[in-house]
Phi, psi and omega in degrees: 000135176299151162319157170256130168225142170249139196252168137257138174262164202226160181000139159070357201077029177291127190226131166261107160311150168296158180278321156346318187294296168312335174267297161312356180231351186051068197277064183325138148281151186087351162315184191222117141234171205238140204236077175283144153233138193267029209067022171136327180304062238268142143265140182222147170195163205253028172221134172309135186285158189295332165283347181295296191303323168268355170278355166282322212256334139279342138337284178298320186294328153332257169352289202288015195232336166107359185278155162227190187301307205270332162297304177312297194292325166270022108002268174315304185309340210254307205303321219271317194299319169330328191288306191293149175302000000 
């Protein structure tokens, strides 16, 4: 099992990994890292969660077909009147 480390939060909510940490994951300052919560259970990890990566990747193919938020939504919108009585 990995080690336990207690962390402290600081001004604003600011938290410093140990530099171990930092040093074994090669840990950047301005890196990203994704943040689960789990019902109170924090995950933290420095690699992008798998839903991240795909909503970026639809994101983009979106973009290159020329759609946005706002052509989809009226979209939807045009589909729901069809619908309604």
């Amino acid at each position: 099992m990995s080690d336990v480390m207690t962390l402290r939060l600081a001004q604003r909510g600011v938290v410093t990994l140990p530099k171990s940490l930092r040093d074994t994951y090669d840990l950047r300052e301005g890196d990203s890292l994704t943040l689960l919560d789990l019902s109170g259970v924090f995950v933290l990890t420095p690699r992008r969660l798998e839903v991240d990566r795909l909503a970026d990747r639809i994101r983009e193919r979106l973009a290159e077909e020329g759609e946005t938020l706002e052509s989809m939504l009226l979209a939807l919108r045009e589909e729901r009147e069809r619908y309604e009585p």
